[in-house]
CHARMM internal coordinates of N, CA and C (Angstrom, degrees):
IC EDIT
DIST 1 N 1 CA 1.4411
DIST 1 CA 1 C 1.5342
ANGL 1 N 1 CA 1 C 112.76
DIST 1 C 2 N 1.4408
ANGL 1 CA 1 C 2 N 116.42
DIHE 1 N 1 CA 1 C 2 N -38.61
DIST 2 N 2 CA 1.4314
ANGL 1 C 2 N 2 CA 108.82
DIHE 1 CA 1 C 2 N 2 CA 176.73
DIST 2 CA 2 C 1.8157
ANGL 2 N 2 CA 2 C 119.50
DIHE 1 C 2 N 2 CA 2 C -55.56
DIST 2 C 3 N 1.5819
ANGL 2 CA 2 C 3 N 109.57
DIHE 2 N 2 CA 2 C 3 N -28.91
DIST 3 N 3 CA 1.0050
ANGL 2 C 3 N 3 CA 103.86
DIHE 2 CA 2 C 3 N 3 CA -158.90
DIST 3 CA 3 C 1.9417
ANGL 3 N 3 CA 3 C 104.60
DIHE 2 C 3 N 3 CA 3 C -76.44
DIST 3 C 4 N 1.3339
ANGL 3 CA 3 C 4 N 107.18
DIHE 3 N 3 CA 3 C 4 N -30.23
DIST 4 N 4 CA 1.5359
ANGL 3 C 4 N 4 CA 117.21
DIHE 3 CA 3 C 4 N 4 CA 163.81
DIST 4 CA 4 C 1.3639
ANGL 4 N 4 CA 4 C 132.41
DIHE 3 C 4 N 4 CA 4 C -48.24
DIST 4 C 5 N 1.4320
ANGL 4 CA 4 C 5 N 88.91
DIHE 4 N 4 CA 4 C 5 N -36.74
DIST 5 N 5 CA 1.7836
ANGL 4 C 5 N 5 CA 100.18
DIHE 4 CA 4 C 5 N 5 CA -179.16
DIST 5 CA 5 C 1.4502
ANGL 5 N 5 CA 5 C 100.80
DIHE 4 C 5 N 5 CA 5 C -81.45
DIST 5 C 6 N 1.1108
ANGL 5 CA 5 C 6 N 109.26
DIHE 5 N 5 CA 5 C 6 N -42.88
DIST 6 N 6 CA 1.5685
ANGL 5 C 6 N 6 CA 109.27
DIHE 5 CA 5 C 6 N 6 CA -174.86
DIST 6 CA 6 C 1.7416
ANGL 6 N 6 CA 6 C 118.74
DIHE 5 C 6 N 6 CA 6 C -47.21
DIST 6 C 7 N 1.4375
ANGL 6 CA 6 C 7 N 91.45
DIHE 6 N 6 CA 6 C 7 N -41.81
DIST 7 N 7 CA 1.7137
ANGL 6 C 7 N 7 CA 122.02
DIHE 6 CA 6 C 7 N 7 CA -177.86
DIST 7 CA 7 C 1.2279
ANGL 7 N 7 CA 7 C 113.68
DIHE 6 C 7 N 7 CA 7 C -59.81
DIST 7 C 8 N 1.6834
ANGL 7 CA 7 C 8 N 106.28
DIHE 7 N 7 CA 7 C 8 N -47.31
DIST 8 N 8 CA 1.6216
ANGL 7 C 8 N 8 CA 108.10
DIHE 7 CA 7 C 8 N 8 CA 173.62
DIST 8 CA 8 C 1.3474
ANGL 8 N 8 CA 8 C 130.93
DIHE 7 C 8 N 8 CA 8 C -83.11
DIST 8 C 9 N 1.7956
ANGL 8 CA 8 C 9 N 95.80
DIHE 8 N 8 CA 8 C 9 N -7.16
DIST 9 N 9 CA 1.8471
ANGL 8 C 9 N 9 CA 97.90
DIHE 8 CA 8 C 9 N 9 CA 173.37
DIST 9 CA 9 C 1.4023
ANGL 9 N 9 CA 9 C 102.15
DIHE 8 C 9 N 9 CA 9 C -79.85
DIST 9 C 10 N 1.2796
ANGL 9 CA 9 C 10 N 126.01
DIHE 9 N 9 CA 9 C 10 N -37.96
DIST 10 N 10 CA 1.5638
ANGL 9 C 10 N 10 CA 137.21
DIHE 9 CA 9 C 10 N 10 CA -152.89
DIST 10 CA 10 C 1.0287
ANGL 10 N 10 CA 10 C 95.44
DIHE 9 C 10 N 10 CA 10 C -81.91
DIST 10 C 11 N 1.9670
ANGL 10 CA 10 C 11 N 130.26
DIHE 10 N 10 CA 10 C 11 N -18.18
DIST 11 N 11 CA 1.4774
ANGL 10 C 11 N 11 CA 114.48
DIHE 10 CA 10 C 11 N 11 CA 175.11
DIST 11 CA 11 C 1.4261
ANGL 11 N 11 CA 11 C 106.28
DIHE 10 C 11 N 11 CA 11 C -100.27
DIST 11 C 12 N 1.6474
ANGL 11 CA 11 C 12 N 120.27
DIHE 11 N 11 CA 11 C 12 N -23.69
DIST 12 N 12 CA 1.2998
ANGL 11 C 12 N 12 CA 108.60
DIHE 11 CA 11 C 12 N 12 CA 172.49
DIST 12 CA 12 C 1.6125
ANGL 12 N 12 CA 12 C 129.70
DIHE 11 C 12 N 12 CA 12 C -77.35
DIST 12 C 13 N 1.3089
ANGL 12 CA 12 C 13 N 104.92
DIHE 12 N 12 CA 12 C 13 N -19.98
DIST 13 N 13 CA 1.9026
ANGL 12 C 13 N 13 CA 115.54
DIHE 12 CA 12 C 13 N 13 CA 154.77
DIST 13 CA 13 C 1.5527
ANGL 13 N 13 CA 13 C 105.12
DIHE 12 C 13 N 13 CA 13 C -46.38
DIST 13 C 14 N 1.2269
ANGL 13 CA 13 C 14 N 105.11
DIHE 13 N 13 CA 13 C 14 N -64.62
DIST 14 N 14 CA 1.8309
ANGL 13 C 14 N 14 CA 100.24
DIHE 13 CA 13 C 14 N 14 CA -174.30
DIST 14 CA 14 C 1.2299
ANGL 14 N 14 CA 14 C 109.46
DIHE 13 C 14 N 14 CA 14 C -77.74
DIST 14 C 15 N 1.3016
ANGL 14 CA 14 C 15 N 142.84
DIHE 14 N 14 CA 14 C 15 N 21.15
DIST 15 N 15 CA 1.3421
ANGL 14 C 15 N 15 CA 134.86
DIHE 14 CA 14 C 15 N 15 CA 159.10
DIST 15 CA 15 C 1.5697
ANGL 15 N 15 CA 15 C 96.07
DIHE 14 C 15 N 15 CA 15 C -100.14
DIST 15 C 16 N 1.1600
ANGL 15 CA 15 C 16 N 123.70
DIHE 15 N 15 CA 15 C 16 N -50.42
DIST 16 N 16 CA 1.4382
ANGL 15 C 16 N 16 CA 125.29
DIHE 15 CA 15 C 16 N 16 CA -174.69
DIST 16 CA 16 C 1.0710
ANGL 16 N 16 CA 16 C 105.81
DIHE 15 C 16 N 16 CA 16 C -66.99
DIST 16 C 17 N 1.3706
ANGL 16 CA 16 C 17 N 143.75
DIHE 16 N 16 CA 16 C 17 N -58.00
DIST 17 N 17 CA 1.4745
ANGL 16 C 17 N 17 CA 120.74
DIHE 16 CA 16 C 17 N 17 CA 178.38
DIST 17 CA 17 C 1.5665
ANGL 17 N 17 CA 17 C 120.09
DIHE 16 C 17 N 17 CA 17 C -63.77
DIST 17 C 18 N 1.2549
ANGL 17 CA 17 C 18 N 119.46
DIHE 17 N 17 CA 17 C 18 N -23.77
DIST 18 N 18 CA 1.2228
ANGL 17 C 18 N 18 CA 108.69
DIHE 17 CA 17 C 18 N 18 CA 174.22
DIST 18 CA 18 C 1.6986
ANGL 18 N 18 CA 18 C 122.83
DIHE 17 C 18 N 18 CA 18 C -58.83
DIST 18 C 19 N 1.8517
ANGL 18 CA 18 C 19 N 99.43
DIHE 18 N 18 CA 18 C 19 N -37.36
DIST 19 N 19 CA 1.2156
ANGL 18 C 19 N 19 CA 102.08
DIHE 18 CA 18 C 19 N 19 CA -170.02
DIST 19 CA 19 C 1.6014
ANGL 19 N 19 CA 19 C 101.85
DIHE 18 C 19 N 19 CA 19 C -85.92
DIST 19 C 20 N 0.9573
ANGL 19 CA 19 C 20 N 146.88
DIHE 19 N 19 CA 19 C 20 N -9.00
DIST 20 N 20 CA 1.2561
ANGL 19 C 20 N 20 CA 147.19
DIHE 19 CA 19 C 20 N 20 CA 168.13
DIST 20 CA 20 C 1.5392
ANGL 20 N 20 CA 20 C 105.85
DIHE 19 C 20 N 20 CA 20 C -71.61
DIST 20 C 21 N 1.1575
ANGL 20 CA 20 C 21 N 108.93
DIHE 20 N 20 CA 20 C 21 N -43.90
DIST 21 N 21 CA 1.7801
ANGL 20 C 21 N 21 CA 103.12
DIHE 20 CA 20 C 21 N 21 CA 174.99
DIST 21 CA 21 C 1.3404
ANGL 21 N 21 CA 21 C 121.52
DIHE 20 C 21 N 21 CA 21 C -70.93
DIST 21 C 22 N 1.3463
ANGL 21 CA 21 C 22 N 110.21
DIHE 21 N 21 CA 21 C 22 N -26.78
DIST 22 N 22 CA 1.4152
ANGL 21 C 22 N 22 CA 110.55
DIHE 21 CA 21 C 22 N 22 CA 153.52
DIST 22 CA 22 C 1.5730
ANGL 22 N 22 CA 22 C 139.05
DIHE 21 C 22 N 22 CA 22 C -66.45
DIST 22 C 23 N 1.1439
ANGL 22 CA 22 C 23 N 111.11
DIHE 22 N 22 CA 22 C 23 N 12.55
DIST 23 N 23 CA 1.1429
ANGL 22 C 23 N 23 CA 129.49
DIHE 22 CA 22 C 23 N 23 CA 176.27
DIST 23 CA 23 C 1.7245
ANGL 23 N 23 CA 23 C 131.33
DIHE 22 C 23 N 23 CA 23 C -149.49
DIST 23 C 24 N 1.5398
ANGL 23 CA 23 C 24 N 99.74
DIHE 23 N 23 CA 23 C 24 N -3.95
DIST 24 N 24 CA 1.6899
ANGL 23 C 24 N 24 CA 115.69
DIHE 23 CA 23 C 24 N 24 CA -178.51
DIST 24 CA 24 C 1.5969
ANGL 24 N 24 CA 24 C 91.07
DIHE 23 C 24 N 24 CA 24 C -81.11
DIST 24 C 25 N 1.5250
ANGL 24 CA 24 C 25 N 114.28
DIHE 24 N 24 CA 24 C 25 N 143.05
DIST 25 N 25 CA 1.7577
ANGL 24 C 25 N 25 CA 103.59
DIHE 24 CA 24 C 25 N 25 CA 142.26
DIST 25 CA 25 C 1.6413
ANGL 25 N 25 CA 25 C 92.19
DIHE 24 C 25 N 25 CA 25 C -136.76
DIST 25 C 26 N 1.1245
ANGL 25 CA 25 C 26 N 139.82
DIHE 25 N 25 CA 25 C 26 N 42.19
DIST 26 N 26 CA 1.3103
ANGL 25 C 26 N 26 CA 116.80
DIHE 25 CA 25 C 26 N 26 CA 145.45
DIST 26 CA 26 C 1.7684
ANGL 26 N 26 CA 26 C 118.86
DIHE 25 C 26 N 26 CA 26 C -80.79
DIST 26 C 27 N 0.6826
ANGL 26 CA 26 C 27 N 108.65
DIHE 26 N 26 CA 26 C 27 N 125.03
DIST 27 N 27 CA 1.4827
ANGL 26 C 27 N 27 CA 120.47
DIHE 26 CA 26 C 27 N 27 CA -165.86
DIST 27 CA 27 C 1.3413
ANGL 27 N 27 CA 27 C 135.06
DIHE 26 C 27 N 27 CA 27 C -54.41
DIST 27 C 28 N 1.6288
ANGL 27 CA 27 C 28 N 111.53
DIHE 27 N 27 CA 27 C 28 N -19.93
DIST 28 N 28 CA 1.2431
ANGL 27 C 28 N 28 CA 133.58
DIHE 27 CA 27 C 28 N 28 CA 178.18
DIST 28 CA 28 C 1.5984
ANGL 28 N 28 CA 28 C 104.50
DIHE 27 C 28 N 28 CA 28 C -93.57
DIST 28 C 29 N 1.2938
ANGL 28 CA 28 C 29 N 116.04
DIHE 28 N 28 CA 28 C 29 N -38.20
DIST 29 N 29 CA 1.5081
ANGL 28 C 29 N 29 CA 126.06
DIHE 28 CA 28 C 29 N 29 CA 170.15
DIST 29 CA 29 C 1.2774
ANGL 29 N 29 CA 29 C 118.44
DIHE 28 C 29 N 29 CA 29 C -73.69
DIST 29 C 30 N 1.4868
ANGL 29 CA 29 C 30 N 125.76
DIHE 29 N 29 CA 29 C 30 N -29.21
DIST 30 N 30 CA 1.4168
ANGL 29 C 30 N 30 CA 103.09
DIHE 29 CA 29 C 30 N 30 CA 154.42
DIST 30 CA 30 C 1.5198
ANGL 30 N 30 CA 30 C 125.03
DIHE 29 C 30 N 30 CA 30 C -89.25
DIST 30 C 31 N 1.2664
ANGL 30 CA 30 C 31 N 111.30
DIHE 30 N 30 CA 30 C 31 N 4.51
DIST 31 N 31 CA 1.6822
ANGL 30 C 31 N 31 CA 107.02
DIHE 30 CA 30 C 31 N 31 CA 169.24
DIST 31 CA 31 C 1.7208
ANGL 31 N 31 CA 31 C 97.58
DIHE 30 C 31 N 31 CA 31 C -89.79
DIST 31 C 32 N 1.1150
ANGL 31 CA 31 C 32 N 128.45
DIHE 31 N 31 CA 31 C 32 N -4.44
DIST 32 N 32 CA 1.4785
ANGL 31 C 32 N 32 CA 127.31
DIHE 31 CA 31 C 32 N 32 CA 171.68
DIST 32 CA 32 C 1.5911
ANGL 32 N 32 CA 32 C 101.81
DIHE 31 C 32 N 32 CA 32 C -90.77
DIST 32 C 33 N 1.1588
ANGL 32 CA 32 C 33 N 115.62
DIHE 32 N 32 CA 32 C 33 N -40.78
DIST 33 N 33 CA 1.2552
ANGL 32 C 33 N 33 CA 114.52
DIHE 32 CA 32 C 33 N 33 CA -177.15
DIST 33 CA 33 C 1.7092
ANGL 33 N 33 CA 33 C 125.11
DIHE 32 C 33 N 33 CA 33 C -64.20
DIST 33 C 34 N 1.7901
ANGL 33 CA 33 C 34 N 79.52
DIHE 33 N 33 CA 33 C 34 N -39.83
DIST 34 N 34 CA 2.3032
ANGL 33 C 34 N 34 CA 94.58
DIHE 33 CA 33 C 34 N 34 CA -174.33
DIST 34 CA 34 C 1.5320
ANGL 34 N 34 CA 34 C 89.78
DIHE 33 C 34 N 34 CA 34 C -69.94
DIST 34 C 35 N 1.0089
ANGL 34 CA 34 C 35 N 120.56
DIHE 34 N 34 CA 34 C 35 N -54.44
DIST 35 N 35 CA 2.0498
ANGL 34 C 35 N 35 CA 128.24
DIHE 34 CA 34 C 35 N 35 CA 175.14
DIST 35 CA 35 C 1.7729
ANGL 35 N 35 CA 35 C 91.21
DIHE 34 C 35 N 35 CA 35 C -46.52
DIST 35 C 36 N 0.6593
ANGL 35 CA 35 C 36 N 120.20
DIHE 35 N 35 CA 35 C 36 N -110.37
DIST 36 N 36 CA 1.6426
ANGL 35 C 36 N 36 CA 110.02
DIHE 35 CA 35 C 36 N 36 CA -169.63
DIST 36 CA 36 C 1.6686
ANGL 36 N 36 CA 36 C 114.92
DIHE 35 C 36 N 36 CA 36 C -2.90
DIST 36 C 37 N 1.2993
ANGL 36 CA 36 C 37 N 107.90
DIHE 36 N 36 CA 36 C 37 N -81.15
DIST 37 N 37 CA 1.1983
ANGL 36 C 37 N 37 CA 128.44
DIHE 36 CA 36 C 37 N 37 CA 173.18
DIST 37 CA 37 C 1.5813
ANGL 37 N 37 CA 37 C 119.26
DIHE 36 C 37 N 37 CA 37 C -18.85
DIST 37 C 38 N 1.5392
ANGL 37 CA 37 C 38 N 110.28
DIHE 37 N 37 CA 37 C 38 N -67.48
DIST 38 N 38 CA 1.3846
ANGL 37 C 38 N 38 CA 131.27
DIHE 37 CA 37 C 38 N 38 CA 156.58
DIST 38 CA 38 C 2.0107
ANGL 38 N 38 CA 38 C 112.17
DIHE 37 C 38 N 38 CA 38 C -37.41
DIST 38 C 39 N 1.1454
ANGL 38 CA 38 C 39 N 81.23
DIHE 38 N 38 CA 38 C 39 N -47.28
DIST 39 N 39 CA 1.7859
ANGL 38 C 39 N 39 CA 67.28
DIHE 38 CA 38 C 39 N 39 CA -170.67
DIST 39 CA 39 C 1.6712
ANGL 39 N 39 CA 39 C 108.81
DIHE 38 C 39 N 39 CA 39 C -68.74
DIST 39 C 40 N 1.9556
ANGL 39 CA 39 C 40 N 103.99
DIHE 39 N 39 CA 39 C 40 N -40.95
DIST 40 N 40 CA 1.4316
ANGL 39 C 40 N 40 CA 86.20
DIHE 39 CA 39 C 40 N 40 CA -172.07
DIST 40 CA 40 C 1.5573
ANGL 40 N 40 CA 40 C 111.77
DIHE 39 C 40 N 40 CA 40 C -68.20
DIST 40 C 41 N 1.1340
ANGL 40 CA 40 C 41 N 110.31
DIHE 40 N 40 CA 40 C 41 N -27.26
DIST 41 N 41 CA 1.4590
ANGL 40 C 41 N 41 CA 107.22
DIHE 40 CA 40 C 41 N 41 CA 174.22
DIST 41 CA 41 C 1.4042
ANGL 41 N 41 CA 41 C 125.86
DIHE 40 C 41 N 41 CA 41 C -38.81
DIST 41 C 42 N 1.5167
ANGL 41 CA 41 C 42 N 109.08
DIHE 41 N 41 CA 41 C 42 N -54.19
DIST 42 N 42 CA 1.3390
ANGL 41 C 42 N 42 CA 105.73
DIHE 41 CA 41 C 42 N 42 CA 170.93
DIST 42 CA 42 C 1.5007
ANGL 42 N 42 CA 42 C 128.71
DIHE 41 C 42 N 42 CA 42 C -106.35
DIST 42 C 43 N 1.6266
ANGL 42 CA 42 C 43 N 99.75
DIHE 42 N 42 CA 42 C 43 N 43.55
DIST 43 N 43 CA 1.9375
ANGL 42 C 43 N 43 CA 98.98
DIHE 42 CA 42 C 43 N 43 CA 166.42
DIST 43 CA 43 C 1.6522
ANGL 43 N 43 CA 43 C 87.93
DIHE 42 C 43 N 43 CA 43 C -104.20
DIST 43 C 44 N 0.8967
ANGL 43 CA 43 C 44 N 93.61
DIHE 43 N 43 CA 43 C 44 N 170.57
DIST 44 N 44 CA 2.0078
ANGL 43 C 44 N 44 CA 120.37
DIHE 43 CA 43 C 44 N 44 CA -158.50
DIST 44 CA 44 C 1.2184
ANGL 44 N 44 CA 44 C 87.27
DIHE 43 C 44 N 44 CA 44 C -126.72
DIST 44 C 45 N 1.5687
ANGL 44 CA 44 C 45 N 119.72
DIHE 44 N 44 CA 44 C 45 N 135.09
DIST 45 N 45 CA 1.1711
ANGL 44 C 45 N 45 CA 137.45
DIHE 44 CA 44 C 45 N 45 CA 175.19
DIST 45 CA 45 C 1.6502
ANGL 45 N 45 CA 45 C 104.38
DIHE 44 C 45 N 45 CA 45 C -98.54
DIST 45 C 46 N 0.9960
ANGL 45 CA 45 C 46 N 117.93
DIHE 45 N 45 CA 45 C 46 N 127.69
DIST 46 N 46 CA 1.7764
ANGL 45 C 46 N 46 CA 117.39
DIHE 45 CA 45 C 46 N 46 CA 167.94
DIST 46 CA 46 C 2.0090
ANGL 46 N 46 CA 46 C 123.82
DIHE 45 C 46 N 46 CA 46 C -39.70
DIST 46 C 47 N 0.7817
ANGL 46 CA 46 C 47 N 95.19
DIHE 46 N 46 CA 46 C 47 N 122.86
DIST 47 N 47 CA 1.5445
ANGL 46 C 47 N 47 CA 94.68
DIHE 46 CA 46 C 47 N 47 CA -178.05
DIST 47 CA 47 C 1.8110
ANGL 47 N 47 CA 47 C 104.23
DIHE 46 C 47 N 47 CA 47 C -69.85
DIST 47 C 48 N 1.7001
ANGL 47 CA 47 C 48 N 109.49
DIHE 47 N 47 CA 47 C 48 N 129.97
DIST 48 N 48 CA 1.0752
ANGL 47 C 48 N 48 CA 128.88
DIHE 47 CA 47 C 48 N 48 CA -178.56
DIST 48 CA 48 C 1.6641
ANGL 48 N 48 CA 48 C 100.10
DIHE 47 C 48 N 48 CA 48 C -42.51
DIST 48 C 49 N 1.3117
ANGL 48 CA 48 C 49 N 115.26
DIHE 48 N 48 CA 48 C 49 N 160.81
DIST 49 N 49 CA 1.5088
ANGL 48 C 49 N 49 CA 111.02
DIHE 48 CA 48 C 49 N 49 CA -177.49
DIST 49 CA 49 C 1.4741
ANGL 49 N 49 CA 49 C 114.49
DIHE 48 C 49 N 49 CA 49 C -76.05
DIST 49 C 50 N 1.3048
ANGL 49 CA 49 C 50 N 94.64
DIHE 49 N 49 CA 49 C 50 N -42.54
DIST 50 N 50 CA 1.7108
ANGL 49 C 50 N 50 CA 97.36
DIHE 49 CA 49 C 50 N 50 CA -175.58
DIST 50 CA 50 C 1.4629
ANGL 50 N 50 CA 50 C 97.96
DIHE 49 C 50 N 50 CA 50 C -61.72
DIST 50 C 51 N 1.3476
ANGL 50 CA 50 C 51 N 139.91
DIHE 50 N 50 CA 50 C 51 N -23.98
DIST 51 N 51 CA 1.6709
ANGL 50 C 51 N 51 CA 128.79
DIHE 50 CA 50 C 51 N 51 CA -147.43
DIST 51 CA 51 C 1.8770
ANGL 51 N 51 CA 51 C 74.51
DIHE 50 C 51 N 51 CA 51 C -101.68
DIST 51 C 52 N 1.0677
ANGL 51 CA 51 C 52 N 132.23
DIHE 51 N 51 CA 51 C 52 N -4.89
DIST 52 N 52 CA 1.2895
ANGL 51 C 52 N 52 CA 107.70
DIHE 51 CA 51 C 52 N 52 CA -163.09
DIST 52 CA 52 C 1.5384
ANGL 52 N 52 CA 52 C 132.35
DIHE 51 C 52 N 52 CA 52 C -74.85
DIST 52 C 53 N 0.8307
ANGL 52 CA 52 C 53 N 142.57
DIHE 52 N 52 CA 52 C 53 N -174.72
DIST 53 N 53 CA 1.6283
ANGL 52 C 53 N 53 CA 127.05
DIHE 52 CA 52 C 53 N 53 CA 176.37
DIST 53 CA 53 C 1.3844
ANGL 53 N 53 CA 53 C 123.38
DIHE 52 C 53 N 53 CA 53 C -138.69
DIST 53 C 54 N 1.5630
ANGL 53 CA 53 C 54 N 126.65
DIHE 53 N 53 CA 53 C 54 N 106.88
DIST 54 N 54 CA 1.2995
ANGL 53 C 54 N 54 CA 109.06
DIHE 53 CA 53 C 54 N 54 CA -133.87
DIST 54 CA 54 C 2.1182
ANGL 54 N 54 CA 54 C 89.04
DIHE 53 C 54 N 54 CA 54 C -80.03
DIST 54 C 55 N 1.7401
ANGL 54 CA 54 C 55 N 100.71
DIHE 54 N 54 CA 54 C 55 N -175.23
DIST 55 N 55 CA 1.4453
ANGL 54 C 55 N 55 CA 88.67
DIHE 54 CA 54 C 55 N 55 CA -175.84
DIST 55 CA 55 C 1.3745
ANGL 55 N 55 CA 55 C 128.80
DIHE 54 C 55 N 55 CA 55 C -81.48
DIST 55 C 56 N 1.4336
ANGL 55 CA 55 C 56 N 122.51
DIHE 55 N 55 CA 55 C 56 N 135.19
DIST 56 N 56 CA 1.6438
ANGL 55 C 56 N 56 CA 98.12
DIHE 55 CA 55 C 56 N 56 CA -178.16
DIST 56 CA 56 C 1.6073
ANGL 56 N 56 CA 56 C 104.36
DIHE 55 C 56 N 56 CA 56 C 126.31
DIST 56 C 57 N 1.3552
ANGL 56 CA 56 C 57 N 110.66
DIHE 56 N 56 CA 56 C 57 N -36.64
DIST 57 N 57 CA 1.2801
ANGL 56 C 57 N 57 CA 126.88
DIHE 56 CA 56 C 57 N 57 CA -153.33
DIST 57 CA 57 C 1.7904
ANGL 57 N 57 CA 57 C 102.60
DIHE 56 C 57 N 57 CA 57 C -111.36
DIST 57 C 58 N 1.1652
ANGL 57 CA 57 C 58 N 125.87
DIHE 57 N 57 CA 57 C 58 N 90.05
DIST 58 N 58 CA 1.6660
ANGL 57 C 58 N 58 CA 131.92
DIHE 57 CA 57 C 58 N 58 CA -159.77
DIST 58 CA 58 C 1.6166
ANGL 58 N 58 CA 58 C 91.21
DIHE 57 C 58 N 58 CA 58 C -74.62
DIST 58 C 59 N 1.0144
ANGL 58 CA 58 C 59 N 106.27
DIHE 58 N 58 CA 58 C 59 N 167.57
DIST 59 N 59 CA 1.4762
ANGL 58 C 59 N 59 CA 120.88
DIHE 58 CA 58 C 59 N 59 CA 170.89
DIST 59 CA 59 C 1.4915
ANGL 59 N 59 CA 59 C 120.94
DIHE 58 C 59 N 59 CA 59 C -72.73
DIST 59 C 60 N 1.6119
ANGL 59 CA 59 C 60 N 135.54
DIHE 59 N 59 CA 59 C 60 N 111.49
DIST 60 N 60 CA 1.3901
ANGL 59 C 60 N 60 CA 109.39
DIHE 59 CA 59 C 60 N 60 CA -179.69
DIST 60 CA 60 C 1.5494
ANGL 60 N 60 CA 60 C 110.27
DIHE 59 C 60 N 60 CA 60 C -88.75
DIST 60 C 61 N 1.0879
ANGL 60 CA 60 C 61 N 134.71
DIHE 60 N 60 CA 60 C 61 N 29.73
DIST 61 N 61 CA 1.3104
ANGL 60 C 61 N 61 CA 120.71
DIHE 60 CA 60 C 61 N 61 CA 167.45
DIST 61 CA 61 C 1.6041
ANGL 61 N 61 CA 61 C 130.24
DIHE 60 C 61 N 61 CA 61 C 71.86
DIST 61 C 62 N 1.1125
ANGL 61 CA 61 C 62 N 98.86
DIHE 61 N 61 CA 61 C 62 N -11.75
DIST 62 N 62 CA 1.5574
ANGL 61 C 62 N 62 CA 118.99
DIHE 61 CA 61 C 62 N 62 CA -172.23
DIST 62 CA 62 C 1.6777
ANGL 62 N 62 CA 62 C 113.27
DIHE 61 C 62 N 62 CA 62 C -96.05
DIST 62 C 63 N 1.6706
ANGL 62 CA 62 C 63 N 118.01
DIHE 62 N 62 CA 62 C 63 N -10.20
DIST 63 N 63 CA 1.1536
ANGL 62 C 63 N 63 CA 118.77
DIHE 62 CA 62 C 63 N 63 CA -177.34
DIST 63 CA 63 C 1.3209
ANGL 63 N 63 CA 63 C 120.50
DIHE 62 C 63 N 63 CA 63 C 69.14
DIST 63 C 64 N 1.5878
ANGL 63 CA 63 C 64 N 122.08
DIHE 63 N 63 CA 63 C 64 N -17.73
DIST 64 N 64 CA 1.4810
ANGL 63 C 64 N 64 CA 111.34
DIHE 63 CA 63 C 64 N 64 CA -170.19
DIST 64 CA 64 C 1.6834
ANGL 64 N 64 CA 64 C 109.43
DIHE 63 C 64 N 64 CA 64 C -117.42
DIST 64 C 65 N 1.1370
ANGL 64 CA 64 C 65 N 106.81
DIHE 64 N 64 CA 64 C 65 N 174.34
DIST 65 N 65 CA 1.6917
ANGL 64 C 65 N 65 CA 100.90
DIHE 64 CA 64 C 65 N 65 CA -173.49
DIST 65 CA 65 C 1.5412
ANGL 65 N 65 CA 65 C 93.74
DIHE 64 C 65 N 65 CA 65 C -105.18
DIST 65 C 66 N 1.0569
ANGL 65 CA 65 C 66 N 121.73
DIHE 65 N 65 CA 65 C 66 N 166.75
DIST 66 N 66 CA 1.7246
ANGL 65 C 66 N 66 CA 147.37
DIHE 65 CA 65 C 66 N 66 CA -166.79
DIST 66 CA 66 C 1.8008
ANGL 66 N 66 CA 66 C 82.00
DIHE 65 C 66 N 66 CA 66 C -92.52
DIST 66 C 67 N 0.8109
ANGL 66 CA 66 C 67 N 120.35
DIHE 66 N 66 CA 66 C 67 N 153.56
DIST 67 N 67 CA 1.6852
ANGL 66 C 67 N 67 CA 128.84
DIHE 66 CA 66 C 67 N 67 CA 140.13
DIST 67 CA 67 C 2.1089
ANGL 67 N 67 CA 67 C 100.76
DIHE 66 C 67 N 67 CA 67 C 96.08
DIST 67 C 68 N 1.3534
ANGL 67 CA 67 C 68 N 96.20
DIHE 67 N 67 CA 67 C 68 N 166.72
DIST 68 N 68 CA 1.8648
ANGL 67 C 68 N 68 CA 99.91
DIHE 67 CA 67 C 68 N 68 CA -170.57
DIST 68 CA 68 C 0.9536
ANGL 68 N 68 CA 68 C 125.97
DIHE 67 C 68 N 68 CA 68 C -45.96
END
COOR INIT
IC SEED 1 N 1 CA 1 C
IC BUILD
């Protein structure tokens, strides 16, 4: 569950700053805002465990696992 919540703050930050920049023009507040924006943009959320890929092991593209 943490990893969901985490997912939905990190998408509702970038909905909210976007929509606030669409509508700020004081000038110092949208360079606080594009700076905000920017950072959540580029933090990386952890890949769910099951989606994960252990090391070593490339992706085959096929979605399914080999075996019963």
């Amino acid at each position: 569950m943490p990893d969901r919540f985490n997912e939905f703050v990190h998408r509702e930050n970038i909905r909210q700053f976007q929509s606030k920049l669409a509508t700020e023009t004081d000038p110092e507040r949208r360079k606080l805002l594009e700076s905000l924006l920017a950072a959540e943009l580029a933090r990386k959320l952890p890949l769910p465990k099951s989606d994960a890929v252990p090391d070593g092991d490339p992706p085959t593209g096929s979605g399914r696992r080999s075996g019963g």
